[in-house]
C-alpha positions in Angstrom: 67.6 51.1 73.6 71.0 51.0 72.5 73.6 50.7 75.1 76.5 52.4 73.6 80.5 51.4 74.6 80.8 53.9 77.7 77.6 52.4 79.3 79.3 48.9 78.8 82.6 49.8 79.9 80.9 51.5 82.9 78.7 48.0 83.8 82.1 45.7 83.2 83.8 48.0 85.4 81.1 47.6 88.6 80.9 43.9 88.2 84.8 44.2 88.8 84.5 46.0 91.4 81.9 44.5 93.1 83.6 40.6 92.9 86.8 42.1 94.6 84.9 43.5 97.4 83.0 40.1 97.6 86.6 37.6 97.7 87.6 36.7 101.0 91.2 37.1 101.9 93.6 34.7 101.9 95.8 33.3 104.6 99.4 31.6 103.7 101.6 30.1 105.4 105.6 29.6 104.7 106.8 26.2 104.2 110.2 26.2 106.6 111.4 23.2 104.7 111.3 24.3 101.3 111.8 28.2 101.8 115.5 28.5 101.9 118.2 29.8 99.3 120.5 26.6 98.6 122.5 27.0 95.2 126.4 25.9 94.6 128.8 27.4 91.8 131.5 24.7 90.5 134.2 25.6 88.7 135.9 23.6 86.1 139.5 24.0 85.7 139.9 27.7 85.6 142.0 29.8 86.7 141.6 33.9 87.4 
């Protein structure tokens, strides 16, 4: 029998399917110390 590109397409797609139903989820956490916005801007003798 000769399994043709639909039929493995169709298979690919269930295995897929079926491993992202199988993953547990995730929990994160934010870091405090290392989640804030902290840039500068220097300017160099110019004037506007």
């Amino acid at each position: 029998m000769k399994l043709s590109f639909k039929n493995h397409a169709a298979a690919a797609a269930l295995v897929l399917a079926c491993s992202h139903a199988l993953a547990e989820p995730n929990a994160y956490r934010i870091d405090d110390t290392h989640s804030f916005a902290n840039w500068t801007i220097r300017h160099v003798a110019s004037k506007t």
